[in-house]
Every structure is written in structure tokens, then in C-alpha cells.
VOPAGU-2260 file (C-alpha; in pm, 1 decimal, decimal comma):
REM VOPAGU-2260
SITE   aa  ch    i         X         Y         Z
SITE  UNK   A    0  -24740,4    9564,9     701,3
SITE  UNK   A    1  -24454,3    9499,7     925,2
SITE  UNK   A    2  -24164,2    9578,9     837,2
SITE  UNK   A    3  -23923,1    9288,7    1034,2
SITE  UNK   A    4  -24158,1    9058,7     820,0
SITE  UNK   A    5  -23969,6    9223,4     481,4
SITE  UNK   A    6  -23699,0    9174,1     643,0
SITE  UNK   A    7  -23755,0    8787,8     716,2
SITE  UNK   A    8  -23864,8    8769,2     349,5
SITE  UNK   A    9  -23530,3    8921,8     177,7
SITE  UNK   A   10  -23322,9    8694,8     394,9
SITE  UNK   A   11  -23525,6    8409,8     331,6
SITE  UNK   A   12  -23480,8    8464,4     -66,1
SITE  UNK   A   13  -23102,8    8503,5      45,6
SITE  UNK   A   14  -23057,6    8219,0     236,9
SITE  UNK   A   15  -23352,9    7934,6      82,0
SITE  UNK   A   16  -23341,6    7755,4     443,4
SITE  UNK   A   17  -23569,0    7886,6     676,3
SITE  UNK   A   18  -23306,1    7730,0    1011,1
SITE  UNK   A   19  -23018,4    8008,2     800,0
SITE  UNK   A   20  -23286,3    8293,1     766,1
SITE  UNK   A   21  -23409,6    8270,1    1127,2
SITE  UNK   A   22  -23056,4    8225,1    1253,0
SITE  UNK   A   23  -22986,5    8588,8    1092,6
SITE  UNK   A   24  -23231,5    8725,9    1299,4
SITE  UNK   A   25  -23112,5    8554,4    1619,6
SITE  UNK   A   26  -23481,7    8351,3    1628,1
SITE  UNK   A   27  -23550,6    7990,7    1596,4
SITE  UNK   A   28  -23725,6    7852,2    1234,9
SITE  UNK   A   29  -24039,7    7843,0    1432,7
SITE  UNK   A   30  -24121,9    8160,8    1499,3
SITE  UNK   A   31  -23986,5    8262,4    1181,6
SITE  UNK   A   32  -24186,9    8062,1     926,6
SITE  UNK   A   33  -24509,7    8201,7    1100,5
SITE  UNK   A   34  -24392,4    8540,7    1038,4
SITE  UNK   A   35  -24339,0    8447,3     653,9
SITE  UNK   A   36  -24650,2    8286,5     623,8
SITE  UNK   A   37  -24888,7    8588,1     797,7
SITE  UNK   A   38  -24689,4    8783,2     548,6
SITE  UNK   A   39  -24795,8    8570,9     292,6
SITE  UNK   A   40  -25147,3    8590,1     405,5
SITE  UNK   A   41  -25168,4    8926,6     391,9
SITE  UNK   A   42  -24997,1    9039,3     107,5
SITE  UNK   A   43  -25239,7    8736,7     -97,1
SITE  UNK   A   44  -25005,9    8560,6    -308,0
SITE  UNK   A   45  -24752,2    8230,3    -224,1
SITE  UNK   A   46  -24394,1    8423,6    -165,4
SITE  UNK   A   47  -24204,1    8067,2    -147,6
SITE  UNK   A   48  -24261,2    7727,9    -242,8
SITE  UNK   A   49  -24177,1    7492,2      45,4
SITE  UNK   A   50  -24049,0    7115,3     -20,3
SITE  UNK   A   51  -23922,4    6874,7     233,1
SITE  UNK   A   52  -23578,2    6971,6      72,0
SITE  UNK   A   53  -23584,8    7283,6     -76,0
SITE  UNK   A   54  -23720,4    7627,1     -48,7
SITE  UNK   A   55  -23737,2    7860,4    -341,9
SITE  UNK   A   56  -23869,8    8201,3    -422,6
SITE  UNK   A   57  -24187,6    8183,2    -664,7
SITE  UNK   A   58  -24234,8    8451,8    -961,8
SITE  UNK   A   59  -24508,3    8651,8    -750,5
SITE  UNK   A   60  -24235,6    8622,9    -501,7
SITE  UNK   A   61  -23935,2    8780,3    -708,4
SITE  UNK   A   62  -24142,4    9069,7    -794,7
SITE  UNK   A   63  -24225,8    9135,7    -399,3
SITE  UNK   A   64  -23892,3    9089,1    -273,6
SITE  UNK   A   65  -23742,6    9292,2    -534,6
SITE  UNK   A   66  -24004,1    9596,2    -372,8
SITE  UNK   A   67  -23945,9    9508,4     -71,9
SITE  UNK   A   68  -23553,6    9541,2    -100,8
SITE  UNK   A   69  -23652,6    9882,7    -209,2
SITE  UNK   A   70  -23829,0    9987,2      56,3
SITE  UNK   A   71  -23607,8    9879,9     309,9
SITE  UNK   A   72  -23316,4   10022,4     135,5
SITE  UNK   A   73  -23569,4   10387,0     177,9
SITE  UNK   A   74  -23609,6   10301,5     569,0
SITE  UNK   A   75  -23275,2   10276,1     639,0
SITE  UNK   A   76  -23134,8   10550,0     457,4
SITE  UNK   A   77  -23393,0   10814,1     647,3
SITE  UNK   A   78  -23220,6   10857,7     970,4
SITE  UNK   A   79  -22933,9   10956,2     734,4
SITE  UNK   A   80  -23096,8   11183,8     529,5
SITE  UNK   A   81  -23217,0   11382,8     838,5
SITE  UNK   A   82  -22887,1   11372,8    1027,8
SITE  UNK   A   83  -22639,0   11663,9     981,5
SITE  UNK   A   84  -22369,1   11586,6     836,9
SITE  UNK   A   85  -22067,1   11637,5    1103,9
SITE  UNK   A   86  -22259,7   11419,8    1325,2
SITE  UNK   A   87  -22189,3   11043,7    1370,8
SITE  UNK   A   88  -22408,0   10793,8    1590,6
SITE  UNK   A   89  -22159,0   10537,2    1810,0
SITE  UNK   A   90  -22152,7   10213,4    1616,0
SITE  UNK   A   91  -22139,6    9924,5    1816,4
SITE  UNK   A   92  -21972,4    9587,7    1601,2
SITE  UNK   A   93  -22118,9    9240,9    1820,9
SITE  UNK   A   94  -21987,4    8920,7    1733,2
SITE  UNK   A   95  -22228,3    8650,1    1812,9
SITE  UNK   A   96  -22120,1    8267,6    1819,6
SITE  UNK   A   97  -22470,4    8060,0    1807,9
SITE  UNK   A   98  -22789,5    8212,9    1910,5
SITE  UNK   A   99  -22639,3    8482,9    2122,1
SITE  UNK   A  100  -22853,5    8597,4    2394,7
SITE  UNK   A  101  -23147,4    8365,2    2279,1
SITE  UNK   A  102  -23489,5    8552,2    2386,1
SITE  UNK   A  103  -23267,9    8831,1    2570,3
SITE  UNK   A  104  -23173,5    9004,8    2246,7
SITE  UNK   A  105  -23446,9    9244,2    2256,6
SITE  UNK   A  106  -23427,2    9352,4    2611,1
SITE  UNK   A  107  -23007,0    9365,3    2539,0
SITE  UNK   A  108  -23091,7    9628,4    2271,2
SITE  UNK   A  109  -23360,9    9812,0    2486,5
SITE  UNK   A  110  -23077,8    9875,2    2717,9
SITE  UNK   A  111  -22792,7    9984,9    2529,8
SITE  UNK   A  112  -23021,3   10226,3    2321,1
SITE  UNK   A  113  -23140,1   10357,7    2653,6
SITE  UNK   A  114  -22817,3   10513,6    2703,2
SITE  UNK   A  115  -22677,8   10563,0    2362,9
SITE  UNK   A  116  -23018,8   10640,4    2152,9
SITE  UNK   A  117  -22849,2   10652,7    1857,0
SITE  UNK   A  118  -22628,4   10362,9    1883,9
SITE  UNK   A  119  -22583,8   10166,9    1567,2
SITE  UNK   A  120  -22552,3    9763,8    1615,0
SITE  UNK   A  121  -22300,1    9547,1    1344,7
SITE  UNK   A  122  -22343,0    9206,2    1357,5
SITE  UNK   A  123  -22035,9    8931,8    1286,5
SITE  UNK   A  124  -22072,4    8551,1    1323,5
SITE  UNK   A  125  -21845,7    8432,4    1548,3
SITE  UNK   A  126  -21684,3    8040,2    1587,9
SITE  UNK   A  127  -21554,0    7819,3    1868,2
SITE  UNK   A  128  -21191,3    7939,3    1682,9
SITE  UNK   A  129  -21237,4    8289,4    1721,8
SITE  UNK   A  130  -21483,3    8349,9    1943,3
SITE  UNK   A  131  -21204,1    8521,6    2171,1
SITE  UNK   A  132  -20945,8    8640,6    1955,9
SITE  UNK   A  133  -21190,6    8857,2    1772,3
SITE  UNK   A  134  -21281,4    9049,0    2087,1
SITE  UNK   A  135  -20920,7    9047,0    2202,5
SITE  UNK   A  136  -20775,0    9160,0    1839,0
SITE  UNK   A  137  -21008,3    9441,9    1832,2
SITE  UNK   A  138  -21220,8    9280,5    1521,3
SITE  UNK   A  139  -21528,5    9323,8    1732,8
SITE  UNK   A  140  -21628,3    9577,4    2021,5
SITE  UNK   A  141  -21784,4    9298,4    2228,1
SITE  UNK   A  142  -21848,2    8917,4    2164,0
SITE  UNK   A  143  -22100,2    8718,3    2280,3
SITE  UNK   A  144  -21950,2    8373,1    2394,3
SITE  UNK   A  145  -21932,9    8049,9    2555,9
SITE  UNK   A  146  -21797,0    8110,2    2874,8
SITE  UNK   A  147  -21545,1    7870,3    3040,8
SITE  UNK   A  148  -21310,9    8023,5    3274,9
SITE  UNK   A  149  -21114,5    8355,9    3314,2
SITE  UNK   A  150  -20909,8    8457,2    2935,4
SITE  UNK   A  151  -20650,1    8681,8    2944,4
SITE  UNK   A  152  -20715,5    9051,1    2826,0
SITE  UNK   A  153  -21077,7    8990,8    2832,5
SITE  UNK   A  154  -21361,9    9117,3    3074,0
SITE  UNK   A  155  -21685,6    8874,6    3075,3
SITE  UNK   A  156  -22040,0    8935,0    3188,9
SITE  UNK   A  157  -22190,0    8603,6    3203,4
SITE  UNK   A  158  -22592,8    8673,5    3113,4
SITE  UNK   A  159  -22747,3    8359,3    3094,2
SITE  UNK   A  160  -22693,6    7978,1    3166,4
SITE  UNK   A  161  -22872,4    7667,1    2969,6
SITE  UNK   A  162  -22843,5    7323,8    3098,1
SITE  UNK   A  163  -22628,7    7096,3    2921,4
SITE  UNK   A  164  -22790,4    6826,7    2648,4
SITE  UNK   A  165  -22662,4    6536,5    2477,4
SITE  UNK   A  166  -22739,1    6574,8    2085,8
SITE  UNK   A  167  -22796,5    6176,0    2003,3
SITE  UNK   A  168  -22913,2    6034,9    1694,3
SITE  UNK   A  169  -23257,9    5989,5    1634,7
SITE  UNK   A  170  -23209,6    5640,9    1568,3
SITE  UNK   A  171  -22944,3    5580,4    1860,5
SITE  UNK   A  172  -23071,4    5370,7    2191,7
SITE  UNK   A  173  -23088,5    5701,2    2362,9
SITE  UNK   A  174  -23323,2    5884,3    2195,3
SITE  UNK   A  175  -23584,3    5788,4    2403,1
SITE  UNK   A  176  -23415,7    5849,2    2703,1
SITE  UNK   A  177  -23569,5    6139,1    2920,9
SITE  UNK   A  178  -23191,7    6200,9    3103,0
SITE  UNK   A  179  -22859,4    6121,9    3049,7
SITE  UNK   A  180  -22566,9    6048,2    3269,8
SITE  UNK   A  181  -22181,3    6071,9    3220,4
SITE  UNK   A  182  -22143,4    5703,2    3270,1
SITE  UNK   A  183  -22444,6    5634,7    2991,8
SITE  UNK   A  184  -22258,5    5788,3    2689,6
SITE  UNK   A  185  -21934,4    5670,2    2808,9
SITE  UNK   A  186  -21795,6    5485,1    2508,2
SITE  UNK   A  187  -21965,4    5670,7    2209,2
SITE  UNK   A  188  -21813,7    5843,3    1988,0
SITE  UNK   A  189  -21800,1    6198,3    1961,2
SITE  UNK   A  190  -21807,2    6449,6    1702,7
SITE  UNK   A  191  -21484,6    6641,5    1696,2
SITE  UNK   A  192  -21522,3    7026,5    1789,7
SITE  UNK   A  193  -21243,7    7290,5    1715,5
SITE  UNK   A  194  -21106,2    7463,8    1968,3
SITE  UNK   A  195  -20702,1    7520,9    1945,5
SITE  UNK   A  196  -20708,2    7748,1    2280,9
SITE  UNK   A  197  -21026,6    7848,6    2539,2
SITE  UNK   A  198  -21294,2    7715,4    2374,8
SITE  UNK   A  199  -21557,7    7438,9    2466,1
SITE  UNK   A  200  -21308,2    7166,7    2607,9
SITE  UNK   A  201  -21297,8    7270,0    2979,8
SITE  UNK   A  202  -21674,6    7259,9    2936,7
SITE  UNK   A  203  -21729,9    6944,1    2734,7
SITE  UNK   A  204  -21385,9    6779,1    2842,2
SITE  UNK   A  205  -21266,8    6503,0    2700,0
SITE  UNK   A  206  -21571,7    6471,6    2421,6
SITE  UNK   A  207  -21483,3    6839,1    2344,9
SITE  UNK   A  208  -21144,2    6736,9    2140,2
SITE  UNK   A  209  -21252,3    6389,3    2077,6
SITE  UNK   A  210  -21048,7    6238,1    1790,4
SITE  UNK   A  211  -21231,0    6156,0    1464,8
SITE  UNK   A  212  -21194,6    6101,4    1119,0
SITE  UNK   A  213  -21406,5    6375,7    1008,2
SITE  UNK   A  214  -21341,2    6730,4    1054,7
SITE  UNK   A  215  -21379,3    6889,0    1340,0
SITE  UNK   A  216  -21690,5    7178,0    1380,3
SITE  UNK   A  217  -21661,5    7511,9    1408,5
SITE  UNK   A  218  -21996,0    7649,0    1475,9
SITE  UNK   A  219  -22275,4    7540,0    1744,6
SITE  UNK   A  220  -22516,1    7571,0    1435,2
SITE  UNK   A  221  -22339,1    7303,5    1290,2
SITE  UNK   A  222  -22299,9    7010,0    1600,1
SITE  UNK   A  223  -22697,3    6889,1    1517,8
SITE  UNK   A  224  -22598,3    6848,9    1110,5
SITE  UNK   A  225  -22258,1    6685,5    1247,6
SITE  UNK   A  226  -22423,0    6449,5    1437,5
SITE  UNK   A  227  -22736,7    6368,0    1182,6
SITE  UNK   A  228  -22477,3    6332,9     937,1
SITE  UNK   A  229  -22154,3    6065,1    1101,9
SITE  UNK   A  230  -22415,7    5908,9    1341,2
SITE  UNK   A  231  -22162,5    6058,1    1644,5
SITE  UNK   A  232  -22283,7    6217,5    1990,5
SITE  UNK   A  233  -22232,4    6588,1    2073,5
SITE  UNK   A  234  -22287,8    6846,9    2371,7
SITE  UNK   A  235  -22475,3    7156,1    2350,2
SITE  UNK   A  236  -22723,5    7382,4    2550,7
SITE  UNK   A  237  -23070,1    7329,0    2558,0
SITE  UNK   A  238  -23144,0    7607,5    2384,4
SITE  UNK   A  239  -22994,9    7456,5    2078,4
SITE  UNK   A  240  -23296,8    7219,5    2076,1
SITE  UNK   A  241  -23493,5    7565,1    1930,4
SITE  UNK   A  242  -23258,2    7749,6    1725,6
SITE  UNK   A  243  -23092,7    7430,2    1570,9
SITE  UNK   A  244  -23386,2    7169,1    1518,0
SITE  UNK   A  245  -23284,4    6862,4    1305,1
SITE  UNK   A  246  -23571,5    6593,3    1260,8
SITE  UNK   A  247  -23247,9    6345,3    1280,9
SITE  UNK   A  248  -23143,0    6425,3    1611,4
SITE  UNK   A  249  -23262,2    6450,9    1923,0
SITE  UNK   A  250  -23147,7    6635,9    2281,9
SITE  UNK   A  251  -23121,0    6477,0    2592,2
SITE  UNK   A  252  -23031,5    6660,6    2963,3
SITE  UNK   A  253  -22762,8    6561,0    3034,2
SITE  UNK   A  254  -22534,7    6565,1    3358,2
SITE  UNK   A  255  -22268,7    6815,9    3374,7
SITE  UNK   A  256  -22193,7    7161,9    3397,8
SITE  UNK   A  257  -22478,0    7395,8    3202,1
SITE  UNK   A  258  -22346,7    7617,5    2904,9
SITE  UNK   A  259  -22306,3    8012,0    3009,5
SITE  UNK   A  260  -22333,3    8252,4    2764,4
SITE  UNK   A  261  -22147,9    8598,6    2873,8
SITE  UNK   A  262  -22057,7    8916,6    2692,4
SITE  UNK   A  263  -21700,6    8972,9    2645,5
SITE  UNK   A  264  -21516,3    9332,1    2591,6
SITE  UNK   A  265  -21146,9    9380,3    2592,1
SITE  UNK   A  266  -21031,5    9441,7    2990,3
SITE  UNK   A  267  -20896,7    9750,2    2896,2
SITE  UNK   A  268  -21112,1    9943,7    2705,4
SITE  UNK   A  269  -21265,3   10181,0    2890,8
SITE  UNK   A  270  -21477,1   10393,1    2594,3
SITE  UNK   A  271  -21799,9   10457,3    2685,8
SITE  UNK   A  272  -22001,8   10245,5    2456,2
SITE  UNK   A  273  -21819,6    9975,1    2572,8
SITE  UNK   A  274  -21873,7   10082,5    2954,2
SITE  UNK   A  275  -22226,3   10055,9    2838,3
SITE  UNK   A  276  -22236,3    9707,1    2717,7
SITE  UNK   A  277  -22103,6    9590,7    3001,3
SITE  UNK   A  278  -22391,6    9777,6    3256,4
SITE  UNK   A  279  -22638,8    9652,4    3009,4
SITE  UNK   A  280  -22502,9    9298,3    3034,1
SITE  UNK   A  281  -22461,5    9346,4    3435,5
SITE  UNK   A  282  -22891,3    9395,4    3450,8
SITE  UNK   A  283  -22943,7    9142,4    3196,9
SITE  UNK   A  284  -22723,3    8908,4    3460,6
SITE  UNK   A  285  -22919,6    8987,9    3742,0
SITE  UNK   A  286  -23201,6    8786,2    3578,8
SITE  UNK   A  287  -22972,0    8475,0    3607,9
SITE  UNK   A  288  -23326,9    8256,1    3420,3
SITE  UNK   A  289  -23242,4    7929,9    3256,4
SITE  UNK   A  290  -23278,5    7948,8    2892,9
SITE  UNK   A  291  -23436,8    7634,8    2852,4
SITE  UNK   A  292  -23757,9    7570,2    2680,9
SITE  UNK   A  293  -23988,7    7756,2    2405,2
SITE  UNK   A  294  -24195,0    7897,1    2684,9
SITE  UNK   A  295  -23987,2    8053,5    2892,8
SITE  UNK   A  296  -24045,1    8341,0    3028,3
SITE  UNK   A  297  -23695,3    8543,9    2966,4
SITE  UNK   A  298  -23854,8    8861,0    2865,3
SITE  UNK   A  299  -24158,1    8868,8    3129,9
């Protein structure tokens, strides 16, 4: 039995929304509900009960997630029990706004714990507010971010670029449309996205800070539900079309400048766990590959 597939199926139970659960794990739904249901397979009995609207845990599945809590709570306390006691593994704190490094996480990992073996990763969810302060106020080691320009007290590694989309209603006139042009979307309106200092604006420009009567989003999770829900255009990388889908939205190309994703650490800190996310970021830049579709081939 694997053991990411517990995992999955405690933070499914946690969450009841397989687009929340997979977004934990830094995977798109997909990819995820396959992994619940070979789990489901194998183990012989229905885990969840799936409705258009809801997802909830069945009895058969209560008793199996209350094990498997268990035995993950066993796993993880084992390289504890066999550590002495005046020894302490580096932990490395990573806040993440959106999906992160998409398909690079893995390889990210791979080359941290190449140098630091015993490095211990802390994950924080990160927003178009503070995706910058919380590196810069020492709330996380490292962020990973939308990158727009130089910020002060800040060092980026930019790791990865996806093209730009428009996120259009499903029902809009664009929907259809295989690409979309400045001039096209021109007099829409726009859902309203925070960001009181370097945030998405240079990138999105003026639709970035678009007025509205609604409140403005925080997360890039969030933009697709935004738009389904006030019937309003937004901008986002094409990943998004993966680890946000919405049946009530679509995504366009779209001219403009694509969305880079870099790893940030404070300019000054020179400790050596943070020297090493920034070499691991520095290979993982060297691939420069467009995140863009389901089968790409980042990690080839």
C-alpha cells in the first residue's frame, strides 16, 4: 500500500473537495482522484461517496481513515525515535502562493535533500498580500512567488515561466476562442485582485487593480471561483487551467507577458540552508521549460 495514497485519503476526509485535497499536495484534482480511487480498489471497500456537490467520508471509510491516521502518525514519529537526542535536522519553512513549482516540486526536494539529507520541509500558504512580506519579515525561510520586478531586501531565483491566459466565463463570447488579444477583452470587466504593494499589477496592469463591487481576491486558487461566480474576466498562468479546474470557466492564451514563478530568500541571509535553496533553485532555472500543459515534460 502506498503510503502518499493515506496521505491523499486523510486530507481528503479533511478537506471533502478533492480541488482543496490535491492543492495540499501541490497536484492537480486529476491526478489525485486516481490515486484515491486505486486506493479504493485495493483496499475493497468505497472510502468516499462522490456527488456533483459534495464529497463525504462513508462508515467503511471512517474506520480506515481513523487507521490510517495511526499509521502515519507511527511513520513519522520513527526518524525521531532513532535520532539522538542533542541532534536536530535543519528545518526548512516554504511559503507557497498557488501551485508552487507545479511538476518541479519533486525534483526541488531531490535537490535540497541532496545537500542537507536530513532537511525537514514546513509548508505555509502564501497570498498575493503577503507573498513578500512573509519572506522579508522572516515568517518563512523562502517563498515561492509571482515574480514581477526587483523587491527590496529580497533575492529571487526565477524557476519557471507559464504563458499568460484569460480565465472567461464558460458562457462568455470568448470561450470558444482559441487566443486572445489585449484589444479583444478590452472593455470587460475584471475581477478585482489584492495587491496593496508588489504584487500582480505590473504583471496584469490595469485589470490587476480593476475596481469592482465585490471584494477583491487574495489567492490564485480563488480567480477561477471569482470569475464562475460575478461572471467577470481574470488573468492567470496556464498552469492554473490544471491545478484550478472549474467546469464554469474556461482559459484562453492570451497576449502579454507569461507568469514567472521564482523562489525568494531574504538578500541577506547567508545561512546555509538558505544558500542551498537558492543553488537548488539556480539548476531548477537552468531548465527554463514552459509549464504549460498536462503533458509536459518538466521532470524528463
Amino acid at each position: 500500500m502506498d503510503i502518499r495514497e493515506l496521505r491523499f485519503a486523510v486530507t481528503l476526509a479533511e478537506e471533502l473537495h478533492f480541488g482543496r485535497a490535491a492543492r495540499r499536495h501541490y497536484i492537480s484534482a486529476q491526478p489525485f482522484g486516481r490515486r484515491i480511487q486505486r486506493l479504493e480498489r485495493e483496499v475493497g471497500v468505497l472510502l468516499f461517496k462522490r456527488t456533483s456537490r459534495r464529497v463525504t467520508v462513508t462508515a467503511a471509510g471512517e474506520r480506515f481513515i481513523s487507521q490510517a491516521r495511526s499509521i502515519l502518525a507511527t511513520i513519522d514519529a520513527l526518524p525521531e525515535a532513532g535520532r539522538p537526542q542533542d541532534v536536530r535536522e535543519p528545518a526548512l519553512t516554504i511559503g507557497v502562493l498557488g501551485f508552487g513549482l507545479a511538476e518541479l516540486w519533486p525534483r526541488f526536494v531531490h535537490l535540497v535533500r541532496d545537500r542537507l539529507p536530513s532537511c525537514a520541509f514546513v509548508y505555509e500558504d502564501l497570498d498575493f498580500v503577503d507573498q513578500y512580506d512573509a519572506v522579508r519579515e522572516n515568517r518563512v525561510d523562502a517563498g515561492v512567488v509571482h515574480y514581477t520586478g526587483p523587491v527590496e531586501g529580497l533575492a529571487f531565483e526565477r524557476v519557471l515561466i507559464s504563458p499568460r491566459v484569460a480565465v472567461v466565463p464558460a458562457q462568455s463570447e470568448f470561450a470558444d476562442a482559441e487566443h486572445l488579444s489585449v484589444e479583444d477583452l478590452d472593455h470587460q470587466r475584471w475581477v478585482s485582485v489584492a495587491c496593496p504593494h508588489a504584487g500582480p499589477s505590473p504583471w496584469a496592469g490595469r485589470w490587476g487593480s480593476a475596481p469592482s463591487e465585490t471584494p477583491p481576491v487574495r489567492t490564485p486558487a480563488a480567480l477561477p471561483d471569482a470569475v464562475a461566480a460575478t461572471g467577470r474576466f481574470a488573468l492567470h498562468a496556464a498552469a492554473a487551467a490544471r491545478f484550478y479546474p472549474h467546469p464554469d470557466v474556461r482559459f484562453i492564451p492570451m497576449d502579454g507577458a507569461p507568469c514567472e514563478i521564482a523562489v525568494a530568500t531574504r538578500a541577506a541571509d547567508r545561512r546555509p540552508v538558505t544558500e542551498t535553496v537558492r543553488q537548488s533553485a539556480r539548476l531548477l532555472s537552468a531548465l527554463r521549460m514552459p509549464c504549460v500543459t498536462a503533458g509536459s515534460a518538466l521532470l524528463s
